[in-house]
N, C-alpha and C positions, 0 to 999 in steps of 0.2 A: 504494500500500500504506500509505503512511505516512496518507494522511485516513483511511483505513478504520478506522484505529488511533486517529490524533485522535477522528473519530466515537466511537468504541466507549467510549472515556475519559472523553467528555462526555456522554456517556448513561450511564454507571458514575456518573459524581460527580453529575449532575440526579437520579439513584436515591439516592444517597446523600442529597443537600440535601433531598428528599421525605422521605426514612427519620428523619431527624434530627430534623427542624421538626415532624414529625406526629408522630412520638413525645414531644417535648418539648412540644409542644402539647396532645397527650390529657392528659401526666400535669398540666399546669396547670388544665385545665378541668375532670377529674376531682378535683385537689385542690380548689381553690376550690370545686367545685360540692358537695363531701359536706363541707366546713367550713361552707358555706351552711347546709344541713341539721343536722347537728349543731349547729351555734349558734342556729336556729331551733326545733330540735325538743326540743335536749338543755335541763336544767337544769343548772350550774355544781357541777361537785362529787357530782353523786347517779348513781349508777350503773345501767343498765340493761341485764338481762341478755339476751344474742343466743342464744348456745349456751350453756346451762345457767348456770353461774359460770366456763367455762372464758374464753368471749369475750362482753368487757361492753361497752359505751359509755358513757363520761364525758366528761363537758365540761371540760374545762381549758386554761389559756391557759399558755405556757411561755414568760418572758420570757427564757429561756436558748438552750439548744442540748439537741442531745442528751444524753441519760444525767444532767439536770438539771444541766451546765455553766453556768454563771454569773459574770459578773464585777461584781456588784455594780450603782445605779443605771446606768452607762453600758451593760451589757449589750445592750440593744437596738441601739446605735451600733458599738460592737464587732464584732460578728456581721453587723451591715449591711455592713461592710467586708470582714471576712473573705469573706462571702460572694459580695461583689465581685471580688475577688481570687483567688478558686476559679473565678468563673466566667470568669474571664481567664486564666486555667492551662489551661481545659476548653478555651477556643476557641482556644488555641492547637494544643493537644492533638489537637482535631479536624480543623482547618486541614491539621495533617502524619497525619491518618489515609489510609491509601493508598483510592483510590478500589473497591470492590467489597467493604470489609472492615466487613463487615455483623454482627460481634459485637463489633467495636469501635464502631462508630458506634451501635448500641445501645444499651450501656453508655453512652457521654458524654452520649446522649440521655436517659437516665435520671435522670441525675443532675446534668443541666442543668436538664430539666422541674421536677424536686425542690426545686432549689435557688432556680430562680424561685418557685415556688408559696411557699414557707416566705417568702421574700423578698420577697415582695407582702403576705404577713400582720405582716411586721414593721414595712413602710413604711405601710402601712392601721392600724394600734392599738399605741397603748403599751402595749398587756395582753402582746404577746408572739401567739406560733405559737397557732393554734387547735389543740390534739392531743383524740383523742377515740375513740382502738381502745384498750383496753387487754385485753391477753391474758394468764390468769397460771391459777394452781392456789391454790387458798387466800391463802394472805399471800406465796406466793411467785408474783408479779406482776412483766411484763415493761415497765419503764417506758409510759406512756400513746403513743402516735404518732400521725402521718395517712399519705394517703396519699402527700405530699411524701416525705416519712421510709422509708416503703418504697421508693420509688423509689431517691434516693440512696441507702440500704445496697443494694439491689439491682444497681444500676448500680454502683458502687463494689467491690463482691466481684468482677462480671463482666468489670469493666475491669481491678482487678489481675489475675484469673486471664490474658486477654489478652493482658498489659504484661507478665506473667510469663512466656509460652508465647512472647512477640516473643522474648524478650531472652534464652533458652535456645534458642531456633532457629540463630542464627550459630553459637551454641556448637557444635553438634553437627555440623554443615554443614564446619566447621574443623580437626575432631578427625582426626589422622590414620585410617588404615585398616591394621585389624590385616596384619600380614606371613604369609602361608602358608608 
């Protein structure tokens, strides 16, 4: 009984290391490959409309972070680290993801892929991130991004909803049972 179990575990976690690496892989091949294009096709700064004026394409290089975070020249070195050190959090994070939990391992994969992707554009050019969606209504415009930047807010909302739904499950499992 117990190999049956072994078996089943190690066929749950070779599902999971397939889930993880091929999602973290799409989203880097996907990022880099429409940064490729956008910096190919795009000019720097001029915008081109997709869906009317609501979704445009611009080229722009973000030597920051998101929401134009900045720490001045070091900036690029900065964020090289951080983003080290996130993805040292993530693979720890995953490491203790139980084997068959397939919306956790989703999320870390998201914002694993994300995080490399950004992170290959920062060690490739001192211009900073290639960002090149920008979505807005007239002057009210939602900071420029890629597709790295989707991914980690995506994976990030998913993995706290998650980490939030873990850590209120004991809870309730604990709560006594009303008395009749």
């Amino acid at each position: 009984m117990a190999d049956s179990q072994t078996i089943g575990e190690e066929e749950r976690r070779a599902r999971q290391h397939r889930l993880f690496w091929g999602l973290a892989a799409l989203v880097v091949a996907a990022d880099i490959a429409t940064k490729a294009v956008a910096v190919s096709a795009l000019s720097r700064g001029i915008p081109r409309d997709i869906v009317g004026t609501v979704v445009k394409l611009v080229l722009v290089y973000n030597p920051g972070a998101a929401f134009g975070l900045w720490f001045g020249p070091n900036s690029r070195w900065i964020f090289l680290v951080l983003t080290a050190c996130a993805l040292a959090v993530l693979t720890k994070l995953y490491r203790a993801t139980p084997a068959g939990d397939v919306l956790r391992t989703v999320a870390i994969g998201l914002v694993c892929g994300g995080a490399i992707g950004n992170l290959f554009d920062r060690l490739r050019s001192p211009n900073g991130v290639v960002d090149f969606i920008d979505i807005g209504v007239g002057y009210h415009r939602w900071p420029t991004f890629n597709i790295a930047d989707m991914a980690v807010t995506t994976g990030a909302i998913l993995l706290a909803w998650v980490l939030w739904v873990e850590d209120r499950a004991p809870s309730r499992r604990a709560a006594p049972l009303p008395e009749m």
